[in-house]
N, C-alpha and C positions, 0 to 999 in steps of 0.2 A: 955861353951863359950856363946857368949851375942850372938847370932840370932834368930830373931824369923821371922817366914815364914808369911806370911799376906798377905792381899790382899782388893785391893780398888779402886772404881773408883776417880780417882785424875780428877776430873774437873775442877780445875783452881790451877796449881801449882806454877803460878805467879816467883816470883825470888827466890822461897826457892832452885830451882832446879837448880845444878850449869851443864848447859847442854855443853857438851863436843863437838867441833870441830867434833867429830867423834867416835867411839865407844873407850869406856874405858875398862880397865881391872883394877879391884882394885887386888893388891898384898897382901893378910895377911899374919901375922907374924907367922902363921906356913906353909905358903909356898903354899898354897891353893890359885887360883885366880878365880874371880867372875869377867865374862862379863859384861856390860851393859851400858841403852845408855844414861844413867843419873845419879844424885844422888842428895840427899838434907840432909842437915845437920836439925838429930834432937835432939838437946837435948846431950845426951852421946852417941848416935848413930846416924849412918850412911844410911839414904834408899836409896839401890841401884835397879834402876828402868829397869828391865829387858828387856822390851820391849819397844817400842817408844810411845805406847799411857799411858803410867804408870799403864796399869790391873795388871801386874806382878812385884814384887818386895819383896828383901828381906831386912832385918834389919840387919844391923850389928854392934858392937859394935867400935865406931869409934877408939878405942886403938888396936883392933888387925886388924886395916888395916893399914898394913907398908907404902905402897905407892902406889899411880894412876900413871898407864902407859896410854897411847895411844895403842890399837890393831891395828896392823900393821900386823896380820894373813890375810889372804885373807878370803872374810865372806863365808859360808856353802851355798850351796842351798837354794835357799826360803822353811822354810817348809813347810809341808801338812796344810792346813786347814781343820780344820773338829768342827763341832759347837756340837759335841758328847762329844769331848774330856776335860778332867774336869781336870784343874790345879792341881796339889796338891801346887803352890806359893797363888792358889788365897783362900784355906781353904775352898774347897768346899765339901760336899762327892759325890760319885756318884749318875747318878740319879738312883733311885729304878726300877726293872725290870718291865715292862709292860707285859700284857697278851703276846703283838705281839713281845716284847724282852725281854727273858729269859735269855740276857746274865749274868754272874756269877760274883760277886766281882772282883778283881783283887788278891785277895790273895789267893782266891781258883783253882784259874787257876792253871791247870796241867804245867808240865817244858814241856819244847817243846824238843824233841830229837832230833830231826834233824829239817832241814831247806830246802825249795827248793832249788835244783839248781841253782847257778845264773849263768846264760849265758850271756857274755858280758859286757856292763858298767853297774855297779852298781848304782842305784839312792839314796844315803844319802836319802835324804830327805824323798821317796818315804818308806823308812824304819826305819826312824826316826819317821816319823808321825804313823807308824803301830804301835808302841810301846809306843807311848805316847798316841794313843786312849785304845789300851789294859790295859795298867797299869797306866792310868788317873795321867800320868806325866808331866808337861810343856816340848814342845819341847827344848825352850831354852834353857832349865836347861842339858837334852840329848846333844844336840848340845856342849856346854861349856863341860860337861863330856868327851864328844870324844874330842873335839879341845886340850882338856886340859892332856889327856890321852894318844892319839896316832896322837893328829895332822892331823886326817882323811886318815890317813893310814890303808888300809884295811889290810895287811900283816906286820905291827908292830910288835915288837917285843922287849922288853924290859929286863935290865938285870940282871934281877931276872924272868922272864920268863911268864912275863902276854904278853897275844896274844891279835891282832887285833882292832879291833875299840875301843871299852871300855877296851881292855886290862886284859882280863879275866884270873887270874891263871888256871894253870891246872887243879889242886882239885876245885875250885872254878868250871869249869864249868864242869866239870864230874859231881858235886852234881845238880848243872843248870840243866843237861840233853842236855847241847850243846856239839855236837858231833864233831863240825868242827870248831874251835873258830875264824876262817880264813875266815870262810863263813859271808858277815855282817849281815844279818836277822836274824839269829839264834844267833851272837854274840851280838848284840843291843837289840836281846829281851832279851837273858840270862840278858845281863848286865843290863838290866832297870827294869828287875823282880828283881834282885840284888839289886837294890835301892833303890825301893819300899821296900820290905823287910827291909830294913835298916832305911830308915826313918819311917818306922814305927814302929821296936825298937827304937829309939832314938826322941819318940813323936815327931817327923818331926822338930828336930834339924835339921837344915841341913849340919853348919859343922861338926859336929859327927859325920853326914852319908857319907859325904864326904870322913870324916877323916879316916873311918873304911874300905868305899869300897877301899881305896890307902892302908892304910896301915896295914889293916886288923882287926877287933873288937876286937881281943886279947889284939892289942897294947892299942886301946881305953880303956877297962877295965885296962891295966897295968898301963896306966897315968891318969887314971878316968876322962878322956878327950880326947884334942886332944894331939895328939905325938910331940915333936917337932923338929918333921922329915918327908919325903915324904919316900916315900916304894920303890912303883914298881915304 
C-alpha cells in the first residue's frame, strides 16, 4: 500500500491544503480510517496533516482513500505534552542516552505485567502521553487507534473478543504481559508496545501496521498486504 510516514516543517502551505470546517476522517478502501485536521493533494497522493500546525503527517495514496467524512466523535482529552517525546510520524530516532539518562530503546523494554491500580476516573490522556514518551509514538496516531478501536471505551469488548481501549486479543496480551486488559495503563501500553513492534516489522508502513494490529500479521502475509476486511 502507497503510505509513506514523513515528517516536516510546513511553513507556508498556502492553498495546496484543502483545510476542513472541522476535523476530518478520511475513509480507505479497506476500511481503515485516518484522523486529521487537513490535507493537501500531491501528485498520486494524499498528505493528511495530523496535527494543526502540519509537524505530523502521513502520505497516502490518493486511490485507496474512499471518501472524507466530517468527525463528528467527540475529541479525546488534550494530550500530554512532553518535548521528550519523538514521533515515529516525524522520522526521528530517539535521542541517544546521556550519562544522566540511561533510558533503554523502546524495543528493549521489558512487557509490563501488570499496571497500577486505577482508582476512580481514569485520565486518557494522562495515559496516552505515558506511552507515547515510552514507545516514541505520536499521541495522535494512539488516540485515532483507540477512538478507532474502542471509541474510548475502557471496558469494550468486541465480537471476536479483543478487550478494552486498543482492544487487545487474549493471546495477544497474555504474550504483552498485560494481565488485566480492562485496566487502561497496562492496556494502552500493551497495545502501543504492540504497534511499535509492528511498525517496525513493516519499515513503518503504517497501513500494514494498522492493517496487522486489526486483523492480525497472519492475514497481512496471507494477502501480502492489507485484507480486505476489518477483524476485531
Amino acid at each position: 500500500m502507497g503510505l509513506k510516514i514523513k515528517f516536516g516543517f510546513v511553513l507556508t502551505l498556502g492553498l495546496l491544503i484543502s483545510q476542513a470546517s472541522a476535523t476530518d476522517i478520511a475513509i480507505l478502501r479497506n476500511g481503515f480510517t485516518i484522523r486529521h485536521e487537513s490535507r493537501a493533494p500531491l501528485g498520486e497522493t494524499t498528505r493528511l496533516f495530523l496535527t494543526p500546525d502540519g509537524s505530523s503527517f502521513v502520505d497516502v495514496r490518493t486511490a485507496e482513500i474512499d471518501r472524507i467524512e466530517p468527525d463528528l466523535t467527540p475529541a479525546p482529552p488534550p494530550e500530554k505534552n512532553s518535548a521528550e517525546a519523538v514521533s515515529i510520524l516525524s522520522g526521528s530516532s530517539p535521542a541517544p542516552a546521556s550519562a544522566a539518562s540511561s533510558t533503554p530503546a523502546p524495543a528493549a523494554l521489558p512487557a509490563q505485567t501488570s499496571a497500577p491500580a486505577n482508582s476512580g476516573r481514569v485520565d486518557v490522556a494522562e495515559v496516552v502521553g505515558a506511552a507515547s514518551d515510552r514507545y516514541r509514538l505520536d499521541p495522535d496516531l494512539l488516540n485515532s487507534v483507540i477512538r478507532a478501536e474502542s471509541g474510548f471505551k475502557v471496558h469494550a469488548v468486541s465480537p471476536k473478543g479483543a478487550q478494552g481501549l486498543m482492544q487487545l486479543m487474549p493471546g495477544t496480551a497474555s504474550k504483552l504481559g498485560v494481565a488485566n486488559a480492562f485496566d487502561p495503563a497496562a492496556n494502552v501500553d500493551g497495545g502501543t508496545r504492540y504497534l511499535r513492534e509492528l511498525l517496525e516489522h513493516y519499515n513503518f508502513d503504517l497501513i500494514k501496521a494498522l492493517a496487522a494490529y486489526n486483523a492480525g500479521p497472519q492475514r497481512v502475509e496471507q494477502y501480502k498486504g492489507v485484507p480486505p476486511y476489518r477483524e476485531t
